[in-house]
C-alpha positions, 0 to 999 in steps of 0.5 A: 658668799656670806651674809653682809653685815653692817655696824653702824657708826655711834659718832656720826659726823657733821655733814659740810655745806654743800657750796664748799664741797670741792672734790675728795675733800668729806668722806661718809660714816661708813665703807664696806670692806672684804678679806681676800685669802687664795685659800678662801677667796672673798670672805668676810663683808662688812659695813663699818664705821669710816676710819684708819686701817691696818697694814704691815709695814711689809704689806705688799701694797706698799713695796710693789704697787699691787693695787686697782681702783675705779671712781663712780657717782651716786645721784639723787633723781629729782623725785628723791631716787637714787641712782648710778650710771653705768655700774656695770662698766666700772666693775667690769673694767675693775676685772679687767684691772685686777686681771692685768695687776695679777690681782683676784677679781670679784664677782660683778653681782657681789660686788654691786650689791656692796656697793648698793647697800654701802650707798643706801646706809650713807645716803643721807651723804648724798647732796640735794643740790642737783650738780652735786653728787656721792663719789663712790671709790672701790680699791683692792690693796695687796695685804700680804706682809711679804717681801717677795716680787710676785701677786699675793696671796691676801688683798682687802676691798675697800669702799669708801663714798665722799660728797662732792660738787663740781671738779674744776672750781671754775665749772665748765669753763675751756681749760688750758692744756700743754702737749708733754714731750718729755715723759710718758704715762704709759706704754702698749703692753704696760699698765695704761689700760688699767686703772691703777695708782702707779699710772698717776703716780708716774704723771705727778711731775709732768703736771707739775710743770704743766702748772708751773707754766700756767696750763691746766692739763697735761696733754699725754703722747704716746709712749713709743714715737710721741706722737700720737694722742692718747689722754689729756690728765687723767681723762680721755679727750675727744677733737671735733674737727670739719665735723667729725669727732676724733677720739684715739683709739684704744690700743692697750696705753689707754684707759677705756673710759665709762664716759669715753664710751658713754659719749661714743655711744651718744654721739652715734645715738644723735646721728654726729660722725665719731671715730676712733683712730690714731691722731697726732698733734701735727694732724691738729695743727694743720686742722687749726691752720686750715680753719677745720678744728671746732672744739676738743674735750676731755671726759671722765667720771670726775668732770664729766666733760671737760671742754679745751680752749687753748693748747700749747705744744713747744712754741706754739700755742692756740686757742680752739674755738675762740677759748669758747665751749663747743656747742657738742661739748656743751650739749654732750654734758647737758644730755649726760648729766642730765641722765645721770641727776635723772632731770631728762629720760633715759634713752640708752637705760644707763640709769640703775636705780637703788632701792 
């Protein structure tokens, strides 16, 4: 590979104030970029100003949807150190992305240190306030300029950093979700295991109407029966029911999420049942019915956890316990932020310190 360079802006933005950060909404002085040509590979890595790109009206992106992504966190430590969590997942997930979008993969160590030296020359954009955090998003885009359905043959690499604070407004309060029986997110044998855009692209509509009736999440069946549970929004969820924690299995519609795992592998740490199979709603239902269903829970980069306190599915609408945080949904996100934001210790080495 060769040398990396980096050019710094000469008009460094003004950094917002950290209590009205959101999400996605700031975005740092710098990204990394790299060319992509089936003669030369991976070439051309650089660090530069933030600012537009340059696409053909004909760029391949743009007409088939050739594109993967992967969303992770920088984390200022409480003694100044600066970390990740878990880089290794994201990158070999993104792999596992691009394999299944037709698109050329990059080797996992290149692409870390991309990632390290474009955080470490924006990491004055990395927020003090321990909940707050630099959300990092990697992308490969077809360059191509062609009209003609197969992979190209030239993408670009992006990296781009933003500030955020807390996901939801209203923090780590229950949210509401809707069962959609209508559409679907993706099939086995489709691109639901891929993070790609035309997944969310295809669940805009549901959570519209999800929203229009005053729900915060969609929660997705399966695209074959529709009636298994596969996600809720855009995370992976989890149910606790007569003790146990359910998640569904990953079976080819379903992203395998980097906190999914992380949870997994918590959960078995502290010695709590957890396992990961088919479950449909009726199953729940009945668990609800029979006073057997505690607590449910969302997971993903952006929220982390994201605790379920009332659920409709056609006429039928309940509350899980109480509309209340689970005590495993609390504890889960305590222990994995706290890992993350470097306040507790490490027991499982997810922490990869830059620098």
């Amino acid at each position: 590979m060769e040398p990396l360079q980096v050019i710094r802006t000469n008009q460094p933005k003004n950094k917002p104030n950290e209590g009205e950060l959101g999400f996605g909404k700031y975005f740092s002085d710098h990204m990394f970029v790299a060319d992509y040509t089936s003669e030369r590979g991976w070439q051309n890595a650089r660090i530069v100003p933030y600012g537009p790109i340059s696409l053909e009206p004909s760029a391949m992106v743009l007409h088939y949807g050739q594109e993967v992504f992967e969303g992770m966190k920088a984390y200022r430590g409480m003694n100044g150190e600066i970390h990740l969590f878990r880089p290794e997942k994201n990158i070999q997930r993104m792999n596992m992305s691009c394999d299944r979008l037709g698109i050329p993969q990059v080797e996992p160590q290149w692409m870390l240190e991309a990632i390290c030296k474009l955080v470490e020359t924006d990491s004055d954009w990395i927020p003090q306030q321990v909940e707050n955090s630099l959300y990092i998003r990697p992308f490969i885009i077809a360059t191509e300029p062609c009209l003609g359905v197969r992979a190209a043959k030239e993408y670009q690499l992006l990296i781009i950093t933003s500030p955020v604070g807390a996901y939801y407004s209203s923090g780590l309060a229950p949210v509401s979700i809707y069962v959609e029986d209508q559409y679907v997110r993706a099939v086995r044998g489709g691109t639901g295991a891929a993070k790609t855009s035309i997944n969310y692209a295809s669940s805009i509509k549901a959570q519209e109407e999800a929203k229009r009736q005053g729900y915060s999440q969609v929660l997705w069946l399966d695209g074959v029966e529709q009636r298994y549970i596969e996600e809720v929004g855009s995370m992976n969820v989890f149910f606790k029911v007569d003790g146990e924690v359910i998640t569904p299995e990953l079976n080819g519609s379903i992203l395998p999420g980097v906190t999914r795992d992380s949870v997994i592998a918590m959960l078995r740490h502290w010695g709590i049942p957890v396992t990961e199979r088919k479950i449909t709603v009726e199953e729940l239902f009945e668990a609800q019915q029979q006073g057997k269903w505690e607590e449910a829970f969302g997971t993903g980069t952006a929220a982390v956890i994201s605790p379920i306190g009332a659920m409709k599915w056609g006429e039928q609408s309940i509350q899980i316990n109480q509309g209340q945080i689970g005590e495993v949904s609390g504890r889960l996100y305590d222990a994995i932020t706290g890992i993350q934001q470097g306040r507790i210790d490490d027991p499982l080495h997810w922490r990869y310190r830059i620098g």
